[in-house]
N, C-alpha and C positions, 0 to 999 in steps of 0.2 A: 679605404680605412685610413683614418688620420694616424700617424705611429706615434703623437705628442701624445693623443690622446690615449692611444695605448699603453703608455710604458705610466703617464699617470694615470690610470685603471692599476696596471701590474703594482706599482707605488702599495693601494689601496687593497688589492687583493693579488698577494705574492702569488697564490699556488697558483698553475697556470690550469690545471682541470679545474679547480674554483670557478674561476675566474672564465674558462668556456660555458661550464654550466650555470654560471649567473646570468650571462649575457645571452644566452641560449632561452633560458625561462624569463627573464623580463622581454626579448623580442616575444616570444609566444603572449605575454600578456599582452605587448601595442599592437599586435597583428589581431587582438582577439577584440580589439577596439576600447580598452582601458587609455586613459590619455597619460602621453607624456610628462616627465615631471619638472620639464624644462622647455624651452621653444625651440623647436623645430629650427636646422641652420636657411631651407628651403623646403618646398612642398614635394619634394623630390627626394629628402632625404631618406635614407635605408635607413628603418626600425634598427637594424641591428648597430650601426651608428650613433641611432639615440642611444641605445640602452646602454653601448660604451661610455659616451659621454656621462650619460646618469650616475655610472660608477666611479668615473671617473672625479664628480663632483663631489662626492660623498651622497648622495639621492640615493642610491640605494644599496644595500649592503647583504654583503652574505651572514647568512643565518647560521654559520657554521663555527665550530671552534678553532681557529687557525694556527694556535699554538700546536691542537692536536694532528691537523693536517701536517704542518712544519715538522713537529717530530715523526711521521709516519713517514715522510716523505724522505727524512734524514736517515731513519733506518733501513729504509730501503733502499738506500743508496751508498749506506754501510757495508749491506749482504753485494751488494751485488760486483760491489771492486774485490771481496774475497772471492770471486765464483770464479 
């Protein structure tokens, strides 16, 4: 896994469970034989590679409201330094 690539995905979709379950369900789409939204770096490449890359690009985006993650994730990270 490229970490360039990574950290521009993370850039693109902050939460980092987003961002597993994006990458999680677009490889289960190229593994199910839907094509790529972008070329292939070789024929060897790991789906899950693609799918980073794709996010990475803006190709494909979560469906999700990220403000709403971003606050959920803020509160929960509020509670748990009082515990």
């Amino acid at each position: 896994m490229n970490l360039e690539v990574l950290e521009k995905a993370r850039t693109r979709v902050p939460s980092i469970p987003v961002l597993v379950n994006l990458v999680s369900q677009r490889t289960k789409q190229l593994n199910r034989g839907e094509r790529p939204f972008l070329k292939p770096l070789s024929k060897f490449e790991d789906k899950s590679d693609i799918a980073l890359r794709e996010i990475a690009e803006g190709l494909v985006m979560a469906g999700v409201d990220m403000q709403a993650v971003e606050e959920h994730d803020e509160k929960r990270t509020r509670w748990s330094r009082h515990v």
